[in-house]
PAZAPA-4460 file (N, C-alpha, C; in steps of 0.05 Angstrom, whole numbers, plus 32768, in hexadecimal, padded with zeros to 4 digits):
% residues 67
    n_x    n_y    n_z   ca_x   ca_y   ca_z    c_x    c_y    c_z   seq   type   mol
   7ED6   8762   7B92   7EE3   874E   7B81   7ECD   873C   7B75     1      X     A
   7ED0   8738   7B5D   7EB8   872A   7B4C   7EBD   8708   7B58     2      X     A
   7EAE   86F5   7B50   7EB6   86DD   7B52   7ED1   86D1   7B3B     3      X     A
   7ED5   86DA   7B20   7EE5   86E1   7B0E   7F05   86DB   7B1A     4      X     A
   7EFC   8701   7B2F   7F17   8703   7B38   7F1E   86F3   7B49     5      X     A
   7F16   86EC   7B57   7F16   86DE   7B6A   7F23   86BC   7B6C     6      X     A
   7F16   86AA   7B5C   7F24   869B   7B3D   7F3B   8699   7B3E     7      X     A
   7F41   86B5   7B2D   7F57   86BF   7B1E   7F67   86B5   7B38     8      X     A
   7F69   86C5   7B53   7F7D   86C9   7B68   7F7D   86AE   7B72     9      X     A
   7F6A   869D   7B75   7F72   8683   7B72   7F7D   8676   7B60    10      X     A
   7F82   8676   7B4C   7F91   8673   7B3A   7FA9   867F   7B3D    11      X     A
   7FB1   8692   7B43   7FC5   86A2   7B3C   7FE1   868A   7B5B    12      X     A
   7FC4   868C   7B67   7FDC   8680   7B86   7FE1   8666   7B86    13      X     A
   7FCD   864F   7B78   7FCD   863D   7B65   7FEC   8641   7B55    14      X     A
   7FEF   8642   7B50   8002   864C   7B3B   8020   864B   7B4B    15      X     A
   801A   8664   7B57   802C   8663   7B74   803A   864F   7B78    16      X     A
   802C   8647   7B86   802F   8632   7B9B   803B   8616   7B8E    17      X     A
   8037   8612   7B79   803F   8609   7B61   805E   8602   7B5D    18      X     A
   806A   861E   7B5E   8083   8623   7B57   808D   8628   7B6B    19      X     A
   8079   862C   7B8B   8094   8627   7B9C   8094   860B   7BAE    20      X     A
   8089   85FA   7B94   8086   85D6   7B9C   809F   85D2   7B8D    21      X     A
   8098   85DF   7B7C   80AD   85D0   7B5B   80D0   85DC   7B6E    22      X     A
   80CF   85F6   7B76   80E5   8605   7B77   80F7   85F1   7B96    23      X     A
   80DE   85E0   7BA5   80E2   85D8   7BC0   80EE   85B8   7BB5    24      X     A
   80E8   85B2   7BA1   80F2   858F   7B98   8110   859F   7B8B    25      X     A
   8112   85AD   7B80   812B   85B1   7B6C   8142   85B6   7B7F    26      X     A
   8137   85B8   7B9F   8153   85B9   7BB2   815C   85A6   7BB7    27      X     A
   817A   85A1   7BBE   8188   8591   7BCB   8179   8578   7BD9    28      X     A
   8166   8584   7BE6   8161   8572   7BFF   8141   8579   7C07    29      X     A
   8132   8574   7BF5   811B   8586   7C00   810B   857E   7C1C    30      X     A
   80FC   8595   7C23   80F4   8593   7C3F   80D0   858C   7C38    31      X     A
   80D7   8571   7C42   80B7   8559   7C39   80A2   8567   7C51    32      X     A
   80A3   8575   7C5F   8098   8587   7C6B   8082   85A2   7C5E    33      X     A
   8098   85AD   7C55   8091   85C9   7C45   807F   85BE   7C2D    34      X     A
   808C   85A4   7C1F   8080   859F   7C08   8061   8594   7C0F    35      X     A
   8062   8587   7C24   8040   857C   7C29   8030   8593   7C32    36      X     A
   8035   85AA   7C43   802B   85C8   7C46   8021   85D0   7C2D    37      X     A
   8034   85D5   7C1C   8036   85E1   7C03   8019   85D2   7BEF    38      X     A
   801E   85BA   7BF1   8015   85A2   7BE4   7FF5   85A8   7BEF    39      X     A
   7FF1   85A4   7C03   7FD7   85A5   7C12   7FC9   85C3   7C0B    40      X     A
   7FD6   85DB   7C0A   7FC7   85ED   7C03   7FC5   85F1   7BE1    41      X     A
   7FDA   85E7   7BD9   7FD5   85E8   7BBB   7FB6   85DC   7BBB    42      X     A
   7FAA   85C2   7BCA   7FA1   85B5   7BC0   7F7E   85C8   7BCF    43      X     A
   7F7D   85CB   7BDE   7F6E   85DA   7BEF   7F62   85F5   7BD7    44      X     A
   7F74   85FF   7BCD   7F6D   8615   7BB7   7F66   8603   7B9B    45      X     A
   7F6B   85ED   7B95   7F60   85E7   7B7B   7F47   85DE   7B85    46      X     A
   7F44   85CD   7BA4   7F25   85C7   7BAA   7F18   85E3   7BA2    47      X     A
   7F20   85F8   7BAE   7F0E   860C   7BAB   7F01   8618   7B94    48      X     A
   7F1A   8615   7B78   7F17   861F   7B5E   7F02   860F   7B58    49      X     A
   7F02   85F1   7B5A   7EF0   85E5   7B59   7ECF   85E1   7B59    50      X     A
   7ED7   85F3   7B7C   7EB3   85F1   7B82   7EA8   8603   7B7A    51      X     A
   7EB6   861B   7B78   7EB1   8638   7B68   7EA8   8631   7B4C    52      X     A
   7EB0   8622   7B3E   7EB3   8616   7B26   7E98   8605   7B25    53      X     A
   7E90   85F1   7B33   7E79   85E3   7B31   7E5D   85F7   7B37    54      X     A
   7E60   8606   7B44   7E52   861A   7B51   7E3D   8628   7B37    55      X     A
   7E52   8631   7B27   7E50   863F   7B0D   7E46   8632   7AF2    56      X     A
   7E4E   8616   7AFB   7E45   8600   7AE2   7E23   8608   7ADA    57      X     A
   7E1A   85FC   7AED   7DFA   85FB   7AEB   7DF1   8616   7AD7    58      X     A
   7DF8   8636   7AD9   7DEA   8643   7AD3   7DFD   864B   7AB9    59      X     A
   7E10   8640   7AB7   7E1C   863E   7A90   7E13   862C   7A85    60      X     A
   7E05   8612   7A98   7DF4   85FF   7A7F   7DE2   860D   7A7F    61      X     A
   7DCD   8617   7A92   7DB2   8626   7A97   7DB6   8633   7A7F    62      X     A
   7DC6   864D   7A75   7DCA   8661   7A67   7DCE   8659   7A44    63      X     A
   7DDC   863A   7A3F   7DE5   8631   7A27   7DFD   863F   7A1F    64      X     A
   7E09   8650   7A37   7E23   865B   7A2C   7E44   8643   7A34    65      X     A
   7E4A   8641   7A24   7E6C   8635   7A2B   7E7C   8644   7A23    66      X     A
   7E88   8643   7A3E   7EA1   865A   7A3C   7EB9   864A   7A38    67      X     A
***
């Protein structure tokens, strides 16, 4: 798996996790439990997109390419 894909699958569960926050408020009665679980790893995967992300900075300024 490239770093790319890898990204991507963070993103993709990003995403996720997303809609089963959004899908967990649109109930009756939601469970403030599930939502801080939910909440905490949503947030745990954007740290990650992140550092993956800063990681990569240095050698696209190095290079003069912007993607």
């Amino acid at each position: 798996m490239t770093m790319h894909d890898y990204v991507e699958s963070l993103r993709s569960k990003h995403a996720h996790l997303e809609q089963q926050i959004d899908d967990e408020l649109h109930r009756p009665l939601p469970d403030q439990s599930i939502l801080t679980r939910l909440k905490r790893e949503k947030l745990r995967i954007k740290d990650e997109i992140a550092r993956l992300g800063s990681t990569r900075a240095p050698a696209v300024v190095a290079s003069g390419e912007i993607h």
